[in-house]
C-alpha positions, -999 to +999 in steps of 0.1 A: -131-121+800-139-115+831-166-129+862-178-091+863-185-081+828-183-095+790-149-083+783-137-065+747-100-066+755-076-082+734-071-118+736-035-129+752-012-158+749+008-177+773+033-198+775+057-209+740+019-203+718+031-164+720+065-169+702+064-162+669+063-195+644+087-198+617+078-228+592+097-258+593+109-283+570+088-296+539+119-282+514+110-309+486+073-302+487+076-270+486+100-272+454+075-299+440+046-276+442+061-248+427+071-266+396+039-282+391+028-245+389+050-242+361+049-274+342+024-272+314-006-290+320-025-322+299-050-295+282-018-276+271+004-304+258-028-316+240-028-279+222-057-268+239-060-241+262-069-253+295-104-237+305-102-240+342-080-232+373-050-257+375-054-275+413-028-283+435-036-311+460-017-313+493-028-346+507-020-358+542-037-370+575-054-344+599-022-329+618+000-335+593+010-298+588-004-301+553-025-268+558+003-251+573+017-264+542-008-246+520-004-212+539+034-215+534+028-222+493+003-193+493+026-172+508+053-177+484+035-171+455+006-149+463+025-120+446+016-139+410-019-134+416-023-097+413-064-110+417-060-118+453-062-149+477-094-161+488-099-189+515-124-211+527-127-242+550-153-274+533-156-294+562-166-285+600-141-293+630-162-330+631-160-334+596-194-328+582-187-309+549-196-274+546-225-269+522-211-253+490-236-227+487-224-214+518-187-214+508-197-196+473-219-171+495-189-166+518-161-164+485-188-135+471-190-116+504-152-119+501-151-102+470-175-077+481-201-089+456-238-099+462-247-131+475-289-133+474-304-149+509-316-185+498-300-181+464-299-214+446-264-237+451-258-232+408-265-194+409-244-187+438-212-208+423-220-195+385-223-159+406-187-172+415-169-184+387-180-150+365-168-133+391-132-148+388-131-152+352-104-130+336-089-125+371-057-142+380-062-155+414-056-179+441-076-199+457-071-219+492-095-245+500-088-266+534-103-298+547-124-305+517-140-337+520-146-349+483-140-340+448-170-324+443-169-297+468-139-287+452-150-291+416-184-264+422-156-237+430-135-242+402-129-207+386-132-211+345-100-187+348-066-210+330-045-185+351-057-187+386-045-215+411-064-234+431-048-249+462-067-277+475-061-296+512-077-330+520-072-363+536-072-386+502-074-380+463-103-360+438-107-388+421-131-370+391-110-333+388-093-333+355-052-328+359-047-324+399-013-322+408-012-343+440+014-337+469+013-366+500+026-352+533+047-379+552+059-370+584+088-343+591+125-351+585+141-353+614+158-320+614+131-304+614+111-324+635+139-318+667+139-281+655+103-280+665+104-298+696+130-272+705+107-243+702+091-256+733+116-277+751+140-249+746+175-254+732+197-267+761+178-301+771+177-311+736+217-306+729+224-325+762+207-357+742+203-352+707+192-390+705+168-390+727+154-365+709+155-382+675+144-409+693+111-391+701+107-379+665+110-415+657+080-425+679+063-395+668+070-407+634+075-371+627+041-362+626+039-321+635+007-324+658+019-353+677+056-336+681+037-303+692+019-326+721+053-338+730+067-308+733+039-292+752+038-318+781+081-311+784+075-277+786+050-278+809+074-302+836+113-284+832+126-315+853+112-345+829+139-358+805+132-364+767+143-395+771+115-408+797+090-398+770+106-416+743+107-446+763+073-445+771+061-435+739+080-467+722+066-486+751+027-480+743+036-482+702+021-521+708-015-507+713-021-502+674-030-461+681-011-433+662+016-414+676-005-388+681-033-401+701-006-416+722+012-384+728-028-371+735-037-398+759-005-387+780-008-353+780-051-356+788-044-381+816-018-355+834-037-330+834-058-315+866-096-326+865-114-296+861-089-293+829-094-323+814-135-320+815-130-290+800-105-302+773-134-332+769-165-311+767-147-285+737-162-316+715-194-294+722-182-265+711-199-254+677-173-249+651-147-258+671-144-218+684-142-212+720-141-187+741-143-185+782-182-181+782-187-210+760-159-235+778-172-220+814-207-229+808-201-264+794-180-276+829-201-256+852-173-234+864-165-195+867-159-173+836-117-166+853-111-203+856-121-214+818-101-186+812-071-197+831-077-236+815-081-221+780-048-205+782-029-235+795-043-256+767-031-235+745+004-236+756+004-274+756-006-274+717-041-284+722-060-254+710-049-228+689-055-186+697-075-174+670-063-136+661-096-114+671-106-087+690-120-110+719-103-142+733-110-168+711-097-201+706-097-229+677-102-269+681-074-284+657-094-307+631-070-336+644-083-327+678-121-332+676-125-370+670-099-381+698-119-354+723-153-370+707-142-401+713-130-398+750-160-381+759-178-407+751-163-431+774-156-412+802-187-388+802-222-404+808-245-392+780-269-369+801-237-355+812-230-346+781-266-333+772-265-314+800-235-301+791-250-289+755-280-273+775-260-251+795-236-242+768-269-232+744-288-219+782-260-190+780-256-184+743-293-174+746-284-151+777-257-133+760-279-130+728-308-115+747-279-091+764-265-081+731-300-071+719-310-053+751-281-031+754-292-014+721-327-006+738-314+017+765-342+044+760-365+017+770-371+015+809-385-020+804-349-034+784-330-009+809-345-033+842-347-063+821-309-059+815-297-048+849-315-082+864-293-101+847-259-115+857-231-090+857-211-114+835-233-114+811-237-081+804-220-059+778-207-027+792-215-006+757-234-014+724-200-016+704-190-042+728-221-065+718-215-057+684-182-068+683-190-101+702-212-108+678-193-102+646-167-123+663-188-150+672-209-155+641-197-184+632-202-199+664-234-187+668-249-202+638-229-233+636-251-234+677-283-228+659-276-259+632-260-281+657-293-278+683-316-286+655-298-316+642-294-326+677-335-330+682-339-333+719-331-294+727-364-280+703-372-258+730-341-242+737-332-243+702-365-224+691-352-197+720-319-199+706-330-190+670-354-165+682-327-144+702-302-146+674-326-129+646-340-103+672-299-096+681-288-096+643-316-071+638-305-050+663-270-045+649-266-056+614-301-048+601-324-074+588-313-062+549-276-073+555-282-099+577-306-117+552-281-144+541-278-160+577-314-156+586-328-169+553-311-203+569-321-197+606-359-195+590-354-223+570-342-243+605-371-225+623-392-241+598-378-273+604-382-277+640-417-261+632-425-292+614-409-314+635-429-307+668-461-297+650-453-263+660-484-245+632-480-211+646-441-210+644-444-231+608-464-195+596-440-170+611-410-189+596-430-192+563-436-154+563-400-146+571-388-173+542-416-155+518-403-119+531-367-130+516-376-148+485-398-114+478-370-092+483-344-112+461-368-118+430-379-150+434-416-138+436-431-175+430-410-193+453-425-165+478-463-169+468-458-207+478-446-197+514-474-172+516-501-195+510-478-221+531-483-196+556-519-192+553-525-227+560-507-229+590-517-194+607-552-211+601-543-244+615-530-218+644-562-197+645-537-170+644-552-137+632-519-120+627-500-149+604-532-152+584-539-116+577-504-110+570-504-142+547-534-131+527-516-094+523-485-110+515-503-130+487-520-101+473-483-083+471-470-116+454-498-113+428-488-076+426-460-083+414-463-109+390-485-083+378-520-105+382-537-076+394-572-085+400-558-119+423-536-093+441-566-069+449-588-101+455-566-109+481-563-072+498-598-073+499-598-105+520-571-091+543-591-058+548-622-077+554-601-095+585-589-063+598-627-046+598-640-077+616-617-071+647-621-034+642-583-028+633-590+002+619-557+021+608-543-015+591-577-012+573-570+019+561-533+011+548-552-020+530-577-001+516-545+018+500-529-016+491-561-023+472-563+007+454-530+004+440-540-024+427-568-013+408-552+016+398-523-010+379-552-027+363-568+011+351-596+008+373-595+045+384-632+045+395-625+015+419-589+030+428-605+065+436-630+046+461-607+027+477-581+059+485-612+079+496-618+049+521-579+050+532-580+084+535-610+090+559-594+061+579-561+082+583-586+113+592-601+094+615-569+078+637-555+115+635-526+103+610-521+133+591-489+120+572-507+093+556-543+114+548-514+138+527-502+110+515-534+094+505-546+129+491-513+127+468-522+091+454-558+106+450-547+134+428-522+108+410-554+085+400-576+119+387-550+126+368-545+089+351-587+092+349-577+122+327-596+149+354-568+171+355-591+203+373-595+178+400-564+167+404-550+199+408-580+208+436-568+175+451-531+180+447-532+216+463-551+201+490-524+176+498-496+198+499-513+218+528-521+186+547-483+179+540-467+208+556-493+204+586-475+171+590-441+190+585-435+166+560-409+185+533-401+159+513-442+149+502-445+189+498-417+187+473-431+159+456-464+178+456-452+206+439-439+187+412-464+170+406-488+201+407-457+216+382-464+187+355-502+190+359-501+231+354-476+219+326-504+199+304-530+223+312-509+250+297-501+275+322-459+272+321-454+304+338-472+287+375-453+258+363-425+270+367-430+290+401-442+255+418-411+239+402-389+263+419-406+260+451-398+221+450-359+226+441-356+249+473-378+224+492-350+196+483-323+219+485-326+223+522-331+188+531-307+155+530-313+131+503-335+101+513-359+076+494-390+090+477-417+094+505-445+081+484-426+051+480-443+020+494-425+008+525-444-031+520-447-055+555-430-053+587-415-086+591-431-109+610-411-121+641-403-157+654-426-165+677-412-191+708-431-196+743-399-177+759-410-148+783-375-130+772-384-106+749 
């Protein structure tokens, strides 16, 4: 990345982090683990067939190798599992588990199988475990933080694995095979402090060399510190830093922190506030724009810093299109905690400010780029700063597939953190309009259902009634759309009391149409037109006049489900002359066509074909060959029962050639339902 432009190009390594790693050591565990696989389990011994995965525990303090661990087991044995391997990480870089509806949600997309937006946490894992019954797979799970994370995600399959990595025991899982992780014997342990050291200075003293595994006690993050800080100063002798890692064992801290507080205190300043504000970063990924904006310093020198950290063993290259780093796990509480004491805490808000300030930036870049045929987005995008611009759409797409994670673990972490509302509302509001823009509201769902729901929170937080409707809307919008019809007539009337509160026109008349659509469905017909009514009342009191005529159609429909034709028949006539009158021609054939449909239920058939003809030629004035199509079919089936076959058949053929010539597409006459109602924030960046 660059100080001129977002850059796409691939991410590169420096120093030893671009060698390829071999895994080291961890024979016996390995050996262990792969004959617990084997050995025959308590349900089986018992004469019962076990009715769940078998888990495998790898235990072992953060740095410990023990997921590298994991990956090296899964690696071995993934060819047993002709089901696949799935992964997922239960705890966040600070520890906070993960919510296990989100893991299931993220073990479905996996599979490429639907995961509903706000889906319940049981539906999503039962979702899960039918998924994976019969299959024989294997499952990784890393850095879970209790038993029952680990116990939702269970597949009811006896021959699929489960591979579970955490700190301690899950105490309360039926037959866990545990494995505790130590640290590395000592061959291995030199072995790995000669993949940075190089070979030569460690044969001139092999015992000074042991004698730093010793006060590294062996432990693989604390080695890979040690090894970073000689690589990084040719001259220094192993030795030295043996001493003076035995020296400071007094101080009661573990190896690794030691070898940490060594390597943090050499480092140049504008490095080591950097390497204390990556605390901040939101799910421990970081890239140049994020570590640039949280030290106040250009986009090349992050850059330059980023890379170096890497090549001490302090942050890990994550393998994407964009450079992109990780925060070990072991890392975050030893950054946390030095920030702490060595940054003042509206440093360290500040910080967070202008880390979220330009998230929002880029956001508002990434959704502007996709608006070049609009002049206004076109100046709107060249005012801003060159580096925050993306040179192409498919640039800002692919920085924000990459950074997804980020991005929302930004949104969660602002509103937890209570003292940002405002740029967190901003935040939120830029992130929807971006995902949008590029994924599509439909397959973006998932991730905004919970960007509402934190919408909604901050909403209720700051007595925010405007933004408590819109959020309630959206909320209703995605229940609607994934069945849950009664959890969505509670939002909409929600909604109605706080576009009220608001004395906001547009959240109440969309609330009181949403309502009526709720009712709809839950096929209470008469509450559902009750409530179109009201909405169309609102829009004929400030004189909207072509949203009145798509209610009166609403309401219509909804008589014409209850079999009041005569009611139905008035209210399309109403829709209609509205359409007539705002020029729509369009929606008058379209009207005329629902017309002819209701004459035809009313048992008028003579009408409706007068009606139905009618509508085809207001159809191809509005060039519209899909609704003539339509048309003719109908007017086919109405010829049909009034027993003329032969013009049946001529308007049948008519339609075939209609559809013949164009693509396939959804039925015209479909009802498209609500535009989605936006976030609203005070920002002036729209």
């Amino acid at each position: 990345m660059t100080d001129q432009a977002v850059d796409t190009g691939e991410a590169r390594l420096s120093g030893h982090a671009a060698t390829e790693h071999r895994f080291l050591g961890r024979a016996r565990e390995l050996k262990e683990l792969r004959a617990d696989i084997e050995r025959a389990g308590l349900d089986t011994l018992s004469g019962r067939k076990a009715p769940r995965a078998r888990v495998l525990l790898i235990a072992g303090r953060p740095g410990s190798g023990r997921t590298s661990l994991a990956e090296e087991l899964v690696r071995q044995v993934a060819g047993r599992y002709p089901g696949g391997v799935l992964r997922a990480r239960l705890s966040e870089p600070d520890g906070t588990p993960v919510p296990v509806e989100n893991t299931a949600r993220d073990l479905l997309t996996a599979l490429e199988l639907p995961a509903p937006a706000g889906a319940a946490e049981e539906d999503l894992t039962a979702a899960l475990r039918t998924a994976l019954t019969g299959r024989r797979t294997l499952l990784l799970l890393d850095d879970a933080a209790g038993a029952e994370q680990v116990d939702a995600l269970l597949p009811d399959a006896p021959d699929s694995l489960v591979v579970a990595v955490s700190s301690g025991p899950l105490t309360g899982i039926a037959d866990v095979r545990p494995c505790t992780l130590g640290g590395l014997d000592t061959k291995s342990a030199v072995e790995l402090l000669t993949r940075y050291t190089g070979s030569v200075r460690i044969t001139v003293d092999p015992r000074s060399a042991e004698s730093l595994v010793e006060a590294c006690q062996g432990h693989p993050a604390a080695l890979v510190l040690a090894g970073g800080w000689l690589a990084a100063r040719p001259k220094a002798a192993v030795s030295d830093l043996a001493k003076r890692l035995h020296t400071d064992a007094d101080d009661g801290s573990t190896p690794t922190a030691r070898v940490f507080r060594l390597v943090h205190d050499q480092l140049p300043g504008q490095s080591a506030r950097i390497l204390r504000l990556l605390c901040l970063a939101p799910a421990g990924l970081v890239d140049p724009h994020t570590a640039s904006s949280l030290a106040g310093c250009s986009i090349d020198a992050a850059r330059g810093c980023l890379d170096d950290l890497v090549a001490l063993g302090l942050l890990h290259p994550v393998e994407s299109p964009l450079p992109q780093y990780q925060v070990p796990g072991w890392l975050h509480p030893l950054l946390r905690a030095l920030a702490q004491s060595q940054e003042r805490p509206a440093e360290l808000q500040l910080a967070r400010a202008r880390m979220l300030e330009r998230t929002v930036r880029l956001l508002h870049s990434c959704r502007l780029i996709t608006e070049t045929d609009s002049p206004q987005a076109r100046e709107k995008l060249n005012a801003m700063p060159r580096e925050a611009r993306f040179p192409t759409p498919r640039a800002a797409a692919d920085w924000l597939r990459v950074r997804r994670p980020a991005l929302l673990a930004s949104v969660r972490l602002a509103v937890a953190d209570g003292e940002l509302d405002t740029l967190a509302r901003r935040l939120m509001s830029q992130l929807v309009r971006a995902m949008a823009a590029h994924v599509g509201t439909q397959a973006a769902a998932p991730d905004l259902y919970g960007v509402h729901g934190l919408v909604l929170d901050v909403a209720e937080r700051r007595g925010l009634p405007r933004e408590k409707a819109a959020a309630l809307l959206n909320l209703g919008d995605l229940d609607a759309q994934t069945g849950r019809t009664r959890a969505a007539l509670a939002r909409y009337r929600a909604a109605l009391d706080a576009g009220r509160q608001a004395n906001d026109p547009y959240a109440t008349g969309r609330a009181m149409e949403s309502v009526g659509g709720a009712h709809q469905e839950l096929g209470d017909y008469d509450r559902a037109a009750d409530w179109f009514g009201r909405a169309l009342a609102e829009r004929l009191a400030r004189g909207e006049h072509p949203e009145a005529a798509r209610l009166y159609g609403r309401t219509a429909t909804a008589h014409t489900y209850a079999g009041r034709y005569g009611e139905a028949l008035r209210n399309w006539r109403a829709a209609l002359a509205g359409y007539r009158r705002s020029g729509d021609v369009a929606a008058s054939a379209r009207a005329l066509s629902e017309i002819a449909r209701v004459q035809e239920y009313a048992g008028r058939p003579e009408e409706s074909l007068r009606t139905c003809q009618e509508a085809v030629e207001w159809a191809r004035r509005a060039e519209d060959t899909r609704l003539q199509a339509a048309l003719q079919l109908r007017l086919a089936d109405t010829l049909d029962r009034m027993g003329d076959p032969a013009a049946a058949r001529l308007h049948r053929s008519a339609a075939e050639r209609m559809l013949g010539e164009e693509p396939s597409e959804d039925d015209t006459l479909q009802d498209q339902g609500a535009e989605a109602c936006e976030i609203r924030t005070a920002s002036s960046e729209d």
